[in-house]
N, C-alpha and C positions, 0 to 999 in steps of 0.2 A: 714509219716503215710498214705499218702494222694496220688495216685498217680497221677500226670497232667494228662495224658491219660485217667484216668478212671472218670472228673467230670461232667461225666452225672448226671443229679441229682437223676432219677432214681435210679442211681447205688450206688449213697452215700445214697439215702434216704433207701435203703436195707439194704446197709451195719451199718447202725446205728440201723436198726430195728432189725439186727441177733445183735447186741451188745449186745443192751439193754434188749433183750429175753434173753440173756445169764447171762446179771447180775441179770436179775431178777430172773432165777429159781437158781443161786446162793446165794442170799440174802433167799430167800424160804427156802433151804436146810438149812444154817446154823441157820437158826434162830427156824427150826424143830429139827436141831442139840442141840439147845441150852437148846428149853422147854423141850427136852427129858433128857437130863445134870439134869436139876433146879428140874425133877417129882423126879431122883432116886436121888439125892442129895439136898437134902432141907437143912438140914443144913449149908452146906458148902456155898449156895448161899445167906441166910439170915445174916450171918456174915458182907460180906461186903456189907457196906451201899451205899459207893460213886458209885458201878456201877449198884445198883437201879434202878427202873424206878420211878418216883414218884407217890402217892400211887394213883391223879385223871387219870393216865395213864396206872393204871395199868390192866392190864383184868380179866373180873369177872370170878373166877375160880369156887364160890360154887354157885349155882344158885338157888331158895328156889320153890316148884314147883310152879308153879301159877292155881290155884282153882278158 
């Protein structure tokens, strides 16, 4: 995974950094993927319990305005 030749540490310290950019606007996308699933399908996602989030984690969707 790793090549001898290239452990400049510069060169690793980049290469972990285009990684991690890469999982992270992958974890973004699916999980944009997911609230957009649960808005048009609210039943189908209230059904199962066990892949829940539990209910102090979960985000506040209706918000009451504040006056």
């Amino acid at each position: 995974m790793i090549n001898p030749a290239e452990t400049d540490l510069s060169t690793l310290d980049r290469q972990l950094r285009e990684r991690v950019d890469k999982l992270n606007k992958y974890v973004k996308y699916q999980k944009k993927g997911l609230d957009d699933y649960q808005k048009r399908n609210p039943k189908e996602c209230s059904t199962s319990g066990s892949s829940q989030m539990p209910q102090d984690e979960q985000p506040e969707v209706t918000k009451e305005p504040s006056d």
